[in-house]
N, C-alpha and C positions, 0 to 999 in steps of 0.2 A: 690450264697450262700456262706456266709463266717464259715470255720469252727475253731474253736481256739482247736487245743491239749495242753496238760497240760500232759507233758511226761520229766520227769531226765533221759530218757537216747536215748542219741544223734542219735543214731544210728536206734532207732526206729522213731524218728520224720524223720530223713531223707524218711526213707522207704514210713513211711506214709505220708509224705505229698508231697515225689515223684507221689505214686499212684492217690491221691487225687486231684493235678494240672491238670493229664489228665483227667483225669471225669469233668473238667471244673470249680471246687471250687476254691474259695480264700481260701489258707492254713495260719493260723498264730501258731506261737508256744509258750506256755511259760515253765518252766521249775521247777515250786514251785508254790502254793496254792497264797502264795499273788501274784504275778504278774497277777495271772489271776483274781484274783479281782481287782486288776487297769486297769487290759485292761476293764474288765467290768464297770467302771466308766464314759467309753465313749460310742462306741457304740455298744450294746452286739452283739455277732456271731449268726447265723441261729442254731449253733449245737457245741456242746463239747466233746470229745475224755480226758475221765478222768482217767489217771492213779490212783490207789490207793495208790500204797505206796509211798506216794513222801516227800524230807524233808521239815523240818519245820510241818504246819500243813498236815495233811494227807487228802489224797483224802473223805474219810467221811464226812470231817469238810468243806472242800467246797462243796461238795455236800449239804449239809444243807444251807451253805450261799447261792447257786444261786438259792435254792428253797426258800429260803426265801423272794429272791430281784429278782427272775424272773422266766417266762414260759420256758426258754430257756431248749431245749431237752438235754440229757444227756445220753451218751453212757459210762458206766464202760470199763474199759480195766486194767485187771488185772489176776497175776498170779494164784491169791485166787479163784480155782476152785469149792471146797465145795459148796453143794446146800444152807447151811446157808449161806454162804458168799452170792450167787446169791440173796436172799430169801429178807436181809437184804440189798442189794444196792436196790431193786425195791420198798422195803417197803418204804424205804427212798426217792425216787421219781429220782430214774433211770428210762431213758428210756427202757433202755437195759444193757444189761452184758456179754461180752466176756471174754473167757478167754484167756491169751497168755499158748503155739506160736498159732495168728491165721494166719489166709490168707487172704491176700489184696482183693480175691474176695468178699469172705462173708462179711468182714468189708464193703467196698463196698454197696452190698445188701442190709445191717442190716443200713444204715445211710440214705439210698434214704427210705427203711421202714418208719423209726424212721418219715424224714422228711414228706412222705404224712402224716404220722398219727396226727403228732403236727401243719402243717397247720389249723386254723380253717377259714374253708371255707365262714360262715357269715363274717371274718373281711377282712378276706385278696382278695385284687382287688375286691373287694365291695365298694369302695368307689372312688368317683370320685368329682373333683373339679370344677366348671365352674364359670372360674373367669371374664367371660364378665360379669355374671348376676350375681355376686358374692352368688352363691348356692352350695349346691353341693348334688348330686346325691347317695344316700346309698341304695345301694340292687336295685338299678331301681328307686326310688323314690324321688321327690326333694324335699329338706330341707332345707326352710330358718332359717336362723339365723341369731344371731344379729351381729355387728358388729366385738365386739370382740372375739366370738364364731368361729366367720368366721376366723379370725386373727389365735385366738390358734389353729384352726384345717389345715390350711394353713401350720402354721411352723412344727407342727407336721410332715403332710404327708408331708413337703421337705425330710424329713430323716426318712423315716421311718422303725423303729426299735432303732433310735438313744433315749438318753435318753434326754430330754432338762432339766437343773434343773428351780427350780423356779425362782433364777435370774436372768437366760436368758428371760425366757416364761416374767417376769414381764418387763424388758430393752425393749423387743420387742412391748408387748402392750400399754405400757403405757412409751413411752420413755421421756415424758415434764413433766411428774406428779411425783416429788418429794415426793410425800404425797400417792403412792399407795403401797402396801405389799403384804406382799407370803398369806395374808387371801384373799386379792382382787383374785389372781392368782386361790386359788382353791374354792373360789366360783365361778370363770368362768370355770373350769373344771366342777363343779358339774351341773352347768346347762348346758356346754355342751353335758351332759350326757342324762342328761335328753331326752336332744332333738335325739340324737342318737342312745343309749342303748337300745336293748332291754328290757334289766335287767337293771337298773342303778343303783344296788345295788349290781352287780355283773358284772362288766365291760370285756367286750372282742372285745375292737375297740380302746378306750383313756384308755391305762395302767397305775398304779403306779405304779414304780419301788422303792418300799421304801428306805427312807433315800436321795436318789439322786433327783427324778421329776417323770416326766410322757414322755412316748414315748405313737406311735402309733403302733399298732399289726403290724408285718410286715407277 
């Protein structure tokens, strides 16, 4: 599980992502609102550790940005005790809310929490690939599809949780076809949906990550 903090001040990232290396996570750090939106440009983290008052834009304002462009869970970590302040990070789509000084234990606690509860259990290791009979196996059941179906849901689960954009997702299926486009791209997502989704009106296996592509639910 990779977690990204987004903390101005050094001495708490040290701590915490001291603590976090022995629990077995991948720790990454940024230190200001944009940085953590270019690391999310590639492959977003399992969980985010969001300071609120940080410079530049403030922990609010990417709070809204990663609910805007993804599932990804989200733990407050801020001085801002007040039940309104709490009231107002979960309204907004926190996972949770801490306040400082906490303790390495309960932070601990509160992110393995966070993390069963934002698994969802339909997408993730539900799905399986068998590339001798080129199918693949969802929830116990196998799924043909077509060629390129097979294709997009292939590059997907290589990385899954990674974002692909549609330039890549198009190079990959269609690499001799000078004449195919990012509409070719998501009419093969939407049929791959179809075949997949339970909802395919409301997807939770082939993500869009707007503005950027589509990832697979990790």
């Amino acid at each position: 599980m990779r977690i990204l903090i987004c903390e101005d001040e050094p001495d708490i990232i040290t701590i915490l992502s001291s603590s976090l290396i022995t629990e077995g996570y991948v720790v990454e750090s940024v230190a200001t609102g944009e940085e953590l939106i270019e690391r999310f440009k590639g492959t977003p983290p399992d969980l985010v550790l969001l300071d609120v008052k940080l410079p530049g834009i403030d922990g609010w304002e990417v709070l809204d940005w990663i609910r805007a462009h993804s599932n990804c869970p989200v733990i407050m970590l801020t001085a801002y005790g007040r039940i309104a302040d709490k009231v107002r990070g979960l309204s907004r789509g926190a996972d949770d809310y801490i306040t400082k000084p906490f303790k390495l234990v309960e932070i601990r606690a509160r992110i393995k929490a966070v993390l069963r509860r934002s698994v969802p259990a339909e997408a993730r290791q539900s799905l399986e690939i068998d590339d001798v009979h080129k199918v693949i196996i969802l929830r116990g059941t196998k799924v043909s599809l077509s060629p390129k179906q097979y294709a997009l849901v292939s590059l997907l689960a290589s990385h899954p949780g990674r974002v692909f954009s549609r330039e890549e997702i198009l190079s990959h299926l269609w690499p001799d076809n000078r004449y195919a486009t990012s509409q070719d791209v998501q009419k093969c997502v939407y049929l791959l949906r179809k075949r997949v989704e339970e909802d395919p009106s409301h997807p939770k296996l082939v993500l869009t990550v707007r503005g950027f592509g589509y990832r697979l639910a990790n």
